[in-house]
N, C-alpha and C positions, 0 to 999 in steps of 0.2 A: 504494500500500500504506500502510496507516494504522502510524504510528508512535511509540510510549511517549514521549510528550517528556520524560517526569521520566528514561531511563535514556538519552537521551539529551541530558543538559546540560551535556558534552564537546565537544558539535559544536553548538551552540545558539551565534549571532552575535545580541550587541546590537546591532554596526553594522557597517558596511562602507562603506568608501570607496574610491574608485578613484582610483590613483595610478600613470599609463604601466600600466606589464605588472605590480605590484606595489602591492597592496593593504593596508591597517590593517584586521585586526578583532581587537575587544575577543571574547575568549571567557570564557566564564563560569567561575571558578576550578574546577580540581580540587578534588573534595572532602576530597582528604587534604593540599593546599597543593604538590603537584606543582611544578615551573616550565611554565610553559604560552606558546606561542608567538602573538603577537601580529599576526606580519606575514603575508601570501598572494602566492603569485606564480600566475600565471594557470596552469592546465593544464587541457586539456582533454580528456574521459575518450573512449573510443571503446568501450571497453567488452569483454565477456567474449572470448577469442580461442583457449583452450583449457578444456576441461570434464572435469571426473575424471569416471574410471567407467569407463572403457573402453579402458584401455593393454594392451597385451600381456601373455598372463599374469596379471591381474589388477593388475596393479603400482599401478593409481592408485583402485583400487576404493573407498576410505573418503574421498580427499581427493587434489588437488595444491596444494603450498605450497612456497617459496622458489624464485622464479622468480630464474634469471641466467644473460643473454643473452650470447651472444660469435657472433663475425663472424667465421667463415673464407671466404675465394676471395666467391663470392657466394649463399654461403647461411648464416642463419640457427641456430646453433645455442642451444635452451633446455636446459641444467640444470634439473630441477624433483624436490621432494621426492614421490616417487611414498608415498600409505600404501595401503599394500599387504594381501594375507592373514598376510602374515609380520611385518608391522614398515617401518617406514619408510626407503624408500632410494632413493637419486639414480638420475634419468630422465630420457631423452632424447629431445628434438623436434625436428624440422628443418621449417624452412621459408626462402621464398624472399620473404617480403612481410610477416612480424613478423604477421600474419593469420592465417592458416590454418599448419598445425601438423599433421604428421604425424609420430604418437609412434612412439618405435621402442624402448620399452623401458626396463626396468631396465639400468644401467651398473655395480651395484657389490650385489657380496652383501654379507650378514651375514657375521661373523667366527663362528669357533667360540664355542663356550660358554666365558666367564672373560675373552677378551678383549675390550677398550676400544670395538670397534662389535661386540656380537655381540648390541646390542637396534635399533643403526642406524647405517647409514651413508648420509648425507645430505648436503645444504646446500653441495655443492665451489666454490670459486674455482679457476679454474685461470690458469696463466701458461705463454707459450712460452718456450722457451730454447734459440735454436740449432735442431733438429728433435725436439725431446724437449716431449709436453707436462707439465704438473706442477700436480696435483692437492693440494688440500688442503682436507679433508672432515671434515665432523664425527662423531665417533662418541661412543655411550656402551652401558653393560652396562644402562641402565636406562630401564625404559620403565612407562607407565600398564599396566592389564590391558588385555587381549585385548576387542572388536578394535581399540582404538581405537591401544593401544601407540604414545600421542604421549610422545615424546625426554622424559628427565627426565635432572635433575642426576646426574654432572656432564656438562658438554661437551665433548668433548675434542677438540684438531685433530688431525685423523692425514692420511698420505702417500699418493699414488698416483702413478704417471705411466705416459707410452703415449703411441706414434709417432703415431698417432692423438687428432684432438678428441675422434672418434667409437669411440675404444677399440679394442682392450681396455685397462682400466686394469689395472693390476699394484700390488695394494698393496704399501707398506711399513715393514712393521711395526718393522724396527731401524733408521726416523728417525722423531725425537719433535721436531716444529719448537719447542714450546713446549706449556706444561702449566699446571694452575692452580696458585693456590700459597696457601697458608695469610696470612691477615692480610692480604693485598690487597683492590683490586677489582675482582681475577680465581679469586677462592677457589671458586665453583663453577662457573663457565663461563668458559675460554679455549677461543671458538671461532673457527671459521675466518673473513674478510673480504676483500673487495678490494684485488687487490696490484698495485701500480706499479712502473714500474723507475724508479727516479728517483738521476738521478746515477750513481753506485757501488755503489749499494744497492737494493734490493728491499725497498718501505715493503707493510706489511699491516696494515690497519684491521681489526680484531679484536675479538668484541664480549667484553666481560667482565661478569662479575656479582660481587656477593657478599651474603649474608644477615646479619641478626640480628633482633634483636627485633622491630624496625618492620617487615621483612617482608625482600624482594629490592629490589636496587638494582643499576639495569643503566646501561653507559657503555661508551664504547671507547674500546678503547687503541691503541697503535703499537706493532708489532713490526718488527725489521727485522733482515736477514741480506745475504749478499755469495754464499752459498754456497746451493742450492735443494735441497740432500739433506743439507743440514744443519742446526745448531740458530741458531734465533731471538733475537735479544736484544729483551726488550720494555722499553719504558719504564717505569720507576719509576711516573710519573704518567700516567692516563686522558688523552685529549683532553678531556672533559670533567668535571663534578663527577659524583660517585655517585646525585645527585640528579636528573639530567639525564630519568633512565631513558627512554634509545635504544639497541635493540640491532641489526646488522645494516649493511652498508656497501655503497656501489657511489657511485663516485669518477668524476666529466666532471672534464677537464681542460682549461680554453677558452686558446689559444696568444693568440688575439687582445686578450684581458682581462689576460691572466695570473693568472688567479682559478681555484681551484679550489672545486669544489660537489662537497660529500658526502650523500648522501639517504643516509636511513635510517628506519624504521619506530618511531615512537613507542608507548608502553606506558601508555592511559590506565586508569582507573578506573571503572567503572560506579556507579548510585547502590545497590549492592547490594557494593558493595567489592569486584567480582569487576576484574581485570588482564585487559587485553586489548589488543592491537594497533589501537590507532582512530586512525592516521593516517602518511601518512609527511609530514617535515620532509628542511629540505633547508637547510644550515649556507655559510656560504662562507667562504674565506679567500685572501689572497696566499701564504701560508709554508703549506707540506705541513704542518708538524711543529705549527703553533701556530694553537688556534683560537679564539672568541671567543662564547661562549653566546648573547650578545643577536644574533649574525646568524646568525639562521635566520628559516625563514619556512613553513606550511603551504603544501604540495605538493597535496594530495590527502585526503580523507576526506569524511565523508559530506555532507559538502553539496555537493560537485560528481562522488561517483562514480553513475555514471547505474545504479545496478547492487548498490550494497551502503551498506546504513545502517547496518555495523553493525563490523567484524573486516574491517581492512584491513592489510594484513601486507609484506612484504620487497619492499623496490624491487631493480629492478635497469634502467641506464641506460644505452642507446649513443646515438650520434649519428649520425641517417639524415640523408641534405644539410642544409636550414638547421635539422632541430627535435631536439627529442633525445626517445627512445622512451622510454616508462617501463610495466615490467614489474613484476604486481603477485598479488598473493593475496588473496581476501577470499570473503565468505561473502555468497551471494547471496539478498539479503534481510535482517532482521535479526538476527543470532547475534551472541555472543563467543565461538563454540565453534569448535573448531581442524580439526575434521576438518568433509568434504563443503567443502572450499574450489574455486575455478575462480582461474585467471589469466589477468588482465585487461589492457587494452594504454590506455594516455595518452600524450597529445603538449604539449610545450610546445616555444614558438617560439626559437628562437635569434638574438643572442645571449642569457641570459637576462640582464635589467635589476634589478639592484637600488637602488631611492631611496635617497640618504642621509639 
């Protein structure tokens, strides 16, 4: 397929070099001065493994987006954001080989009119506790028009939980984990992330935004509680600067390394100034709580997905024997448009190598 190189000189490599599993390339600046990631670690795409259009009920009819994978007994479970005739809301896959994918549906209605998901309820992280599971999903009252009705400011996290991976969820609505908050930068998006039990504590990687004149500015933060039906304390400070702009979390914890890798989805610029999801990055550190902007490294975008030169969106990573899976969204062929997504499946080998 023939491809715009002037709208995309995001993913345009001067050079490349091969170093072990971890590569140098120079990319061509963001047009608006962006921070833009330098290094590559190998991954390799396998390509589309679930396709919207054809969920139960219509649920995935315009799009599926925000893939995250969890492992119960020995099957496969996918979270994915179904958009639907109604509005965008969390769906369910099961499979037994991260391959093939058998949907079973929408897991979570719309809220009444006036409440905080009653234009979506999407995007869940979930954690076990004991025999309880515990959901944490994003809602908001606003959305684009009809049909496309993609998620608009604010984000908000909200509650659910159920005996069940596989539901029923039960929301609820009198616990508020955490909220946005005026003069941060989590002023219009405090949404849900990847939670860890770490220690005494329950860490959530949380993406935040905030606006002003230069436009949005996206980054994540840390929230953290002791209590799973109760309220969050978030960090004063982002993990990273507001300039970062990555929103979106899913946390490998390597016991051998003692390194933790956070992927997440990057927010480049087209040469038309339009924001888009053109890549995931993938950060590391020894300390949960403290990270380091220069180590990161491209994961994934269009020069090695076999499938999408264009709108690559929300990782989500387990660990199958030595490789680790990476579950993806993007839009097949070239768009930065959010609906008509598929989710896509890559591997990279374990442990993963970073050069100093």
């Amino acid at each position: 397929m023939a491809v715009n190189k002037n709208i995309l000189t995001t993913t345009l490599f001067l050079a490349l070099i091969t170093i072990p599993t971890l590569m140098i390339a120079q990319r061509l600046s963001y047009l608006d001065g962006r921070p833009q990631a330098t290094k590559r670690i190998e991954c390799k795409d396998f390509g589309i493994v679930l396709k919207y259009g054809d969920g139960p009920d219509s649920c995935d009819v315009y799009g599926a987006r925000e893939a995250n994978v969890n492992k119960v007994n020995d099957s496969y479970y996918l979270f994915y954001d179904g958009a639907g005739k109604d509005g965008w809301r969390s769906c369910i896959a099961e499979s037994k080989d991260l391959k093939h994918w058998t949907k079973k549906g929408a897991i979570l209605t719309l809220g009444k009119p006036g409440s905080n998901d009653a234009k979506s309820a999407s995007s869940p992280w979930i954690i076990k506790e004991g025999k309880t599971w515990h959901m944490f999903y994003l809602g908001t009252p606003n959305t684009s028009p009809a049909p496309d009705r993609i998620p608009s400011f604010p984000y908000l996290t909200m509650k659910a939980k159920s005996n069940s991976v596989k539901g029923p969820w039960i929301k609820q609505y009198d616990v508020t984990p955490f909220s946005t908050k005026q003069n941060s930068f989590y002023s219009v998006t405090a949404s849900p992330g990847f939670i860890v039990k770490y220690k005494d504590k329950y860490v959530q990687f949380f993406s935040g935004a905030t606006q002003n004149s230069s436009g949005t500015k996206r980054t994540l933060g840390i929230a953290t509680t002791k209590n799973l039906d109760g309220p969050w304390a978030v960090n004063a400070k982002p993990i990273f600067p507001i300039t970062e702009q990555v929103e979106n979390s899913s946390v490998y914890y390597d016991d051998k390394t003692k390194t933790w890798y956070l992927f997440t989805n990057h927010i480049g610029i087209d040469s038309n100034k339009v924001e888009y999801t053109d890549a995931i990055w993938m950060y590391w550190s020894k300390d949960i709580y403290n990270w380091d902007v220069d180590h990161k490294a491209i994961v994934l975008d269009s020069s090695n997905c076999t499938w999408s030169k264009g709108a690559i969106g929300m990782p989500s990573v387990i660990k199958v024997n030595d490789k680790l899976a990476v579950l993806y969204d993007a839009f097949e062929g070239y768009s930065t448009y959010h609906m008509k997504r598929n989710i896509g499946l890559a591997w990279i080998d374990l442990p993963i190598k970073i050069a100093d």
